[in-house]
C-alpha distance (Angstrom), angle and dihedral (degrees) to the residues before:
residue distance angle dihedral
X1 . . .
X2 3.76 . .
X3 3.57 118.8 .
X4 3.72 100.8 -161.6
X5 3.74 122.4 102.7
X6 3.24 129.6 -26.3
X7 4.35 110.9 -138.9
X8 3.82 102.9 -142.6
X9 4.01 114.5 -160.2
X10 3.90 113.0 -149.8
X11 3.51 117.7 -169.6
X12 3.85 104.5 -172.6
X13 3.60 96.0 -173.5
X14 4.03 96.4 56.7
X15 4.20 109.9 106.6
X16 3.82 89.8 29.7
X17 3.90 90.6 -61.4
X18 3.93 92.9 -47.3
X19 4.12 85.7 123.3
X20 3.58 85.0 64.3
X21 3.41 98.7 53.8
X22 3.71 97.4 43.6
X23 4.23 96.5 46.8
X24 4.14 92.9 86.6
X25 3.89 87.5 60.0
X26 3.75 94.6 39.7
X27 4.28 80.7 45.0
X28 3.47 88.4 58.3
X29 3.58 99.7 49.9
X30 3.64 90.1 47.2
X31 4.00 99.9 53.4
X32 3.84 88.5 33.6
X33 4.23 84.6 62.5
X34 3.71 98.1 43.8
X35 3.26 99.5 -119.4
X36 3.64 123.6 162.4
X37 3.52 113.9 -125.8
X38 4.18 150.5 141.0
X39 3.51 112.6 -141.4
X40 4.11 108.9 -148.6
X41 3.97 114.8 -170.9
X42 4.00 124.1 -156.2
X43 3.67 119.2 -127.4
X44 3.80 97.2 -170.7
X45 3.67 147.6 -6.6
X46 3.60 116.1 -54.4
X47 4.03 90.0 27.1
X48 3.67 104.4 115.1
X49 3.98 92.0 46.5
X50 3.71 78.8 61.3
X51 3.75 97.9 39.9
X52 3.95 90.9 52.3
X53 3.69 95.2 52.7
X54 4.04 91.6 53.2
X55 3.44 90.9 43.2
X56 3.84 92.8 55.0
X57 3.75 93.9 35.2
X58 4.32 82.7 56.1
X59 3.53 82.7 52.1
X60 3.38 109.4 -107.5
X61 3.77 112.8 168.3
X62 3.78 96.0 -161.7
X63 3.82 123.7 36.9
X64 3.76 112.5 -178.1
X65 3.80 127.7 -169.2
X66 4.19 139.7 -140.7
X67 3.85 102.6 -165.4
X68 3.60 147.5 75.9
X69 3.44 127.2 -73.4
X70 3.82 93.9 -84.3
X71 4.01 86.0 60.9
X72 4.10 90.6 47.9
X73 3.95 85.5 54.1
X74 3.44 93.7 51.3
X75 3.83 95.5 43.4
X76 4.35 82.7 54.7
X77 3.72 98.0 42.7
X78 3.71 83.3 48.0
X79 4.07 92.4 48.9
X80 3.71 89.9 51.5
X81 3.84 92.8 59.2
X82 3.67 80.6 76.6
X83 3.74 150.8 72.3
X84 4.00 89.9 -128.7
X85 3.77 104.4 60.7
X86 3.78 92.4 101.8
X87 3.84 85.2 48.2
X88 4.13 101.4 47.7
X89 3.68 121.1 83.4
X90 3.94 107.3 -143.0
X91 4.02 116.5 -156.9
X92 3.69 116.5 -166.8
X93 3.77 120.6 -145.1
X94 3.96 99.3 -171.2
X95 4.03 105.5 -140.7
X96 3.71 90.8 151.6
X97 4.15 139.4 106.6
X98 4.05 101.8 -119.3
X99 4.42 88.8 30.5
X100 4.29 76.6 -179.5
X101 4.28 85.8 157.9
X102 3.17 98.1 52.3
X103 3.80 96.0 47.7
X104 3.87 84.5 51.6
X105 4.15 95.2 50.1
X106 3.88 81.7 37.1
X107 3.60 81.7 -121.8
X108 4.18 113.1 174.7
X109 3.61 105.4 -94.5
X110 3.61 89.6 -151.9
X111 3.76 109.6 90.4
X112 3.53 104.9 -147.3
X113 4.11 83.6 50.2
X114 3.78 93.8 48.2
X115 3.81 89.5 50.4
X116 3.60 93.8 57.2
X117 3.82 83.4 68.4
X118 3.76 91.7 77.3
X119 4.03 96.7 60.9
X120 3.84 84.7 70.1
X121 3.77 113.0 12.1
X122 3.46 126.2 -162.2
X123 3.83 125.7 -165.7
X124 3.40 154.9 -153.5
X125 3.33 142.9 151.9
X126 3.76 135.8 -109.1
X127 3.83 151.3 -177.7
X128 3.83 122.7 -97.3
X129 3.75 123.8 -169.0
X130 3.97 118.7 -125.2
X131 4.37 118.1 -151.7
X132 3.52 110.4 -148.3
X133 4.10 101.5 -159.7
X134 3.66 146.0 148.5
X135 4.05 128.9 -108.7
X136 3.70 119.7 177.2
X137 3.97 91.9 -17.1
X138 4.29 85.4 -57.4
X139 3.92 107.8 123.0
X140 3.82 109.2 -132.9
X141 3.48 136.2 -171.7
X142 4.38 114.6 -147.7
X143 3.83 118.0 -172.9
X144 3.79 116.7 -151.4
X145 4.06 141.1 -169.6
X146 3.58 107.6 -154.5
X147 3.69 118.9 18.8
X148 3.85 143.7 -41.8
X149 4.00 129.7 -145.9
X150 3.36 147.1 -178.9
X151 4.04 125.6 -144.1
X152 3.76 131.0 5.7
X153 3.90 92.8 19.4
X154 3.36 91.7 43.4
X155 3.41 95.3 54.2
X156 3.97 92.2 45.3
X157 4.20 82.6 62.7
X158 4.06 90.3 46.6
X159 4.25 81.7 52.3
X160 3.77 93.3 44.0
X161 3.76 86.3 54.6
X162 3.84 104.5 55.8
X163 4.04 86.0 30.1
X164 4.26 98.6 56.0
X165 4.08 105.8 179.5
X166 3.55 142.5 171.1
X167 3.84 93.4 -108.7
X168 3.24 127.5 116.7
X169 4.05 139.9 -146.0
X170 3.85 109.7 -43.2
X171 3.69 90.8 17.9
X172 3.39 99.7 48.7
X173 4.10 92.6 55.8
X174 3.77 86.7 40.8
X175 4.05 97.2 56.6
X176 4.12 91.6 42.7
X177 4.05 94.6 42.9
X178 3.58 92.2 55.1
X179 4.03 87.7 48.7
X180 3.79 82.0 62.4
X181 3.63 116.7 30.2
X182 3.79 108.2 79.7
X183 3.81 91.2 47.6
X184 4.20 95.6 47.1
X185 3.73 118.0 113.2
X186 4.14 112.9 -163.9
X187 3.91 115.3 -122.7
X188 3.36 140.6 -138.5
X189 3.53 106.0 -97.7
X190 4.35 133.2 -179.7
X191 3.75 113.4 -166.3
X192 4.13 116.2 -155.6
X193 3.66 110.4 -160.0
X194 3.77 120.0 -169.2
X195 3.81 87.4 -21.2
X196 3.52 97.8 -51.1
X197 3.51 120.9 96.5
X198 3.70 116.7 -129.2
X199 3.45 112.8 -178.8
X200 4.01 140.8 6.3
X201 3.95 114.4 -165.3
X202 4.28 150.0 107.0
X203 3.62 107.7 -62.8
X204 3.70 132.0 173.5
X205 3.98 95.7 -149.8
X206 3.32 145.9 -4.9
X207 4.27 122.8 -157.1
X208 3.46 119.1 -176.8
X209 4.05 105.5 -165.5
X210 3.82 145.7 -155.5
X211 3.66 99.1 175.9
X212 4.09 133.4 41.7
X213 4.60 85.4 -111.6
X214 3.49 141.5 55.0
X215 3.72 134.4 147.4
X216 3.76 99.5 52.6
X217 3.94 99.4 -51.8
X218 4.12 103.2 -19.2
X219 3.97 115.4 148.5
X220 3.82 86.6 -135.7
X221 3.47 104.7 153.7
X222 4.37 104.2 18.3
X223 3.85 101.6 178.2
X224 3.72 89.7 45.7
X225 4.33 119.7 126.0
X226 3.27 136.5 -178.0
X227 3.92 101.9 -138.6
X228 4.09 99.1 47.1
X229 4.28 96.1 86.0
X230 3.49 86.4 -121.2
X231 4.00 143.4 118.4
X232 4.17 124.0 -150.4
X233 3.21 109.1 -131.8
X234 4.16 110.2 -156.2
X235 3.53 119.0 -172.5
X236 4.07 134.5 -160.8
X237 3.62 108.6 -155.9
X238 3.47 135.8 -160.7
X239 3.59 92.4 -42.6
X240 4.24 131.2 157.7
X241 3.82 121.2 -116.5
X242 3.56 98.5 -121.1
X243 4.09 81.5 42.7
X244 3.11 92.8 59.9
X245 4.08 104.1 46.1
X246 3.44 89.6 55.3
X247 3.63 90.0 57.7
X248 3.68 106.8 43.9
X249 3.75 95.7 91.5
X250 3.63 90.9 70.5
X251 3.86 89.5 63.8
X252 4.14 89.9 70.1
X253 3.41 89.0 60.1
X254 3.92 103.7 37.2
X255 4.34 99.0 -116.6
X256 3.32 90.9 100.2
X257 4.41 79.1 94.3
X258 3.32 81.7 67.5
X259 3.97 100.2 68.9
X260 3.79 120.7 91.5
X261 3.79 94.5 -110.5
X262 3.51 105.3 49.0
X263 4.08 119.2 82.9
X264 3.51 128.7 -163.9
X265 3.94 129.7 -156.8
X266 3.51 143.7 153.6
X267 3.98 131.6 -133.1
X268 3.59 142.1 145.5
X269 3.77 88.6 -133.7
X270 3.36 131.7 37.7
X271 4.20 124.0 174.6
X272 3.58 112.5 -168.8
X273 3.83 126.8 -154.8
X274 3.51 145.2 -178.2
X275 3.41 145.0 178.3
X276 4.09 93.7 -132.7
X277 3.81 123.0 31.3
X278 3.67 114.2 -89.0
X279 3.85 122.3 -161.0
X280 4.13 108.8 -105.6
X281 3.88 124.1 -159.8
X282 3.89 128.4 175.1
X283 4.12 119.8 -158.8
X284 3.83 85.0 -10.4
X285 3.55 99.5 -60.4
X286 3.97 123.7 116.5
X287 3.74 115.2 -105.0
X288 4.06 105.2 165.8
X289 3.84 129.1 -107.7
X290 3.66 147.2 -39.0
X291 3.23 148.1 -54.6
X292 3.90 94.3 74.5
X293 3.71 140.2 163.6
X294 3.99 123.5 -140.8
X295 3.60 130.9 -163.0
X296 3.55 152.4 168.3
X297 3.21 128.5 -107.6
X298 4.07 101.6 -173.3
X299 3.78 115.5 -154.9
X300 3.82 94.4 3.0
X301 3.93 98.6 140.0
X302 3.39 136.0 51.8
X303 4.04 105.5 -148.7
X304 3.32 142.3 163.3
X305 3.66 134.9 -100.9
């Protein structure tokens, strides 16, 4: 591997601005270990997808992250803007409220811990997911860490957008799904796996995932690995608010795929459509509306662990 410098992304804003206040320790530990490294700070949303792709286009061979997972997507989507994403080795340094990636990588969620990973690195590679959607008519392509979905969670993101608060991983989901359950309707949904297409029916939510977590610490998708080319595909059925609330604690510990109206599947392409729009998000982030396609992309990203 290269041993030149590393590029280290800080978003100061990520955990409510907690990032900010933690970098001078995190600073210390980094000049105290003689590390080479260039620390790049966003300024607004959008700025470490643009601080990635300079960094790799400098020729940077490892770009490492301080953030949440909404600043490790950016840092990815802004990696695959160029010709040296399958080159780069990204490190993520989880600073952030949901910190879903690093639970998947089992990753220290403790920042000063996680950096310590960089003094000796060891890598390996591992799949990412890629949305194909629409936005304003403009086909676009999204790459992802975690998980996607379209419906309820996705509309719990769209909430925690317009709603910003201090709370953090399970709390945060918890305050914006109960903005949105009583007034959900399910949709008509058809799910086309692998071409074929498998089912057509009223759903509450479908995630398509990467990773075992998503949602600030739930066990959506247990079986689920990083190395096998492959997507889990968990599905919420036709299933009543009230239904469903009383079964969402299941989901932290991964038995929720053990309730009649949840469906589990895997693919490494999954096209969802539905007869009326439904709200998409990828890794937490806002991406638009159905009908989408998901894929795999296995072995995309070199990371480390």
């Amino acid at each position: 591997m290269n041993n030149g410098p590393i590029a280290l992304i800080v978003n100061p804003a990520s955990a409510g601005g907690a990032t900010g206040k933690r970098w001078p320790a995190l600073k210390h530990l980094l000049d105290n270990s003689g590390l080479r490294y260039e620390p790049m700070f966003t300024e607004r949303r959008g700025h470490a997808a643009e601080l990635a792709r300079q960094a790799a286009e400098q020729g940077y061979r490892m770009i490492a992250a301080v953030g949440g997972d909404g600043t490790f997507h950016q840092v990815v989507n802004g990696l695959a803007q160029t010709e040296a994403m399958g080159h780069v080795v990204f490190g993520a340094i989880p600073s952030g409220t949901g910190n879903d990636f690093a639970r998947n990588l089992r990753i220290p969620r403790d920042p000063q811990q996680a950096c310590k990973r960089l003094f000796e690195p060891k890598i390996r590679r591992i799949d990412v997911g890629a949305v194909e959607h629409d936005v304003a008519g403009e086909k676009r392509r999204t790459l992802f860490l975690s998980a996607a979905g379209a419906g309820l969670d996705a509309a719990v993101v769209v909430t925690r957008a317009r709603y910003p608060t201090m709370l953090r991983g399970r709390a945060v989901y918890a305050f914006c799904l109960f903005r949105n359950i009583f007034g959900y309707r399910n949709s008509e949904v058809s799910l086309v796996l692998d071409g074929k297409e498998l089912w057509s029916k009223r759903v509450k939510m479908i995630v398509v995932s990467n990773g075992q977590y998503f949602g600030g610490g739930m066990k959506i998708a247990p079986k689920a690995d990083y190395a096998d080319g492959r997507l889990d595909v968990v599905t919420v059925g036709d299933i009543g608010n009230l239904a469903f609330l009383l079964a969402l604690p299941s989901v932290y510990t991964g038995s929720h795929l053990g309730h009649p109206k949840v469906e589990a599947c895997r693919a490494g392409e999954v096209e969802i459509r539905s007869r009326e729009e439904l709200p998409l998000q990828a890794d937490g982030e806002i991406l638009g509306h159905t009908p989408c396609t998901i894929r795999t992309l296995p072995g995309a990203l070199a990371v480390l662990t």
